[in-house]
C-alpha positions, 0 to 999 in steps of 0.5 A: 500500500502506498502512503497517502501524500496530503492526507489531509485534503484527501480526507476533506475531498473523501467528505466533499466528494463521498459525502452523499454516501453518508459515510463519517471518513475518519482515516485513509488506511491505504492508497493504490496508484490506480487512486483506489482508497481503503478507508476507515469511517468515525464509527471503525468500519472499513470501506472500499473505494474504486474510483475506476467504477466508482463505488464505495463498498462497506467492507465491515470490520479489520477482520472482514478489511483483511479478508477483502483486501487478501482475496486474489480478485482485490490484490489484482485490481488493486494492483492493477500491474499491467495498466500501471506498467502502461501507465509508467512507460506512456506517462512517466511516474507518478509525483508526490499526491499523483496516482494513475487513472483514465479519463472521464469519457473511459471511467464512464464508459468502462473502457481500460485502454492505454490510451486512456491513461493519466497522472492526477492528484488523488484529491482531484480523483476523489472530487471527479469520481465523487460527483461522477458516481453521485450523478450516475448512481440511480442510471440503469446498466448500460445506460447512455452518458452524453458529456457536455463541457463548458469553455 
């Protein structure tokens, strides 16, 4: 697991971005470089982060964090090997606070293609995929997306 660089304002962003959820974030435990968070919440339960499908899962207590975070399926995404290898050589590695992820268009459209990989502060991260996942929560599977940007 890597140390959280401004752990801090990666907290105020998990309360912002995450509070919808109505989890009480007390402490990040853990960080990927692919951004995904084991956290704590004021009441000692544990929860799951995956930005890249923007979820956040309650894990349960310690015990039920350890047994999740074993599994062979959550070592794999979590170290994601093969997009953080691509990500390096595309990219370069990450700064101080950086992780790896994809653009808005791929978090939303699932697709995990390379090219679709940046360097973004986690702060960053966690505000984007908060309000992506706030905003697409209640849309059916498979559900179509139009992105609009303002100038």
């Amino acid at each position: 697991m890597t140390v959280v660089a401004e752990t801090a304002r990666a907290l105020q962003a998990l309360r912002q971005a995450w509070g919808w959820t109505l989890v009480d974030f007390a402490e990040i435990v853990g960080q990927s470089l692919m951004g995904h968070l084991l956290v704590v919440d004021r009441a000692g339960a544990f929860h799951y982060l995956d930005p890249d499908i923007l979820s956040l899962d309650r894990l349960g207590d310690e015990a039920a964090a350890q047994a999740h975070m074993a599994l062979a399926e959550t070592q794999a995404i979590w170290r994601a090997d093969a997009l953080v290898d691509a990500a390096t050589e595309r990219l370069g590695f990450t700064a101080m606070g950086e992780v790896y992820s994809r653009t808005v268009s791929a978090l939303l459209s699932g697709d995990f293609g390379h090219e679709h990989l940046v360097r973004i502060s986690l702060v960053e991260l966690i505000y984007l995929t908060g309000d992506l996942a706030r905003q697409t929560k209640d849309l059916p599977d498979g559900a179509r997306v139009q992105l609009k940007v303002s100038d």
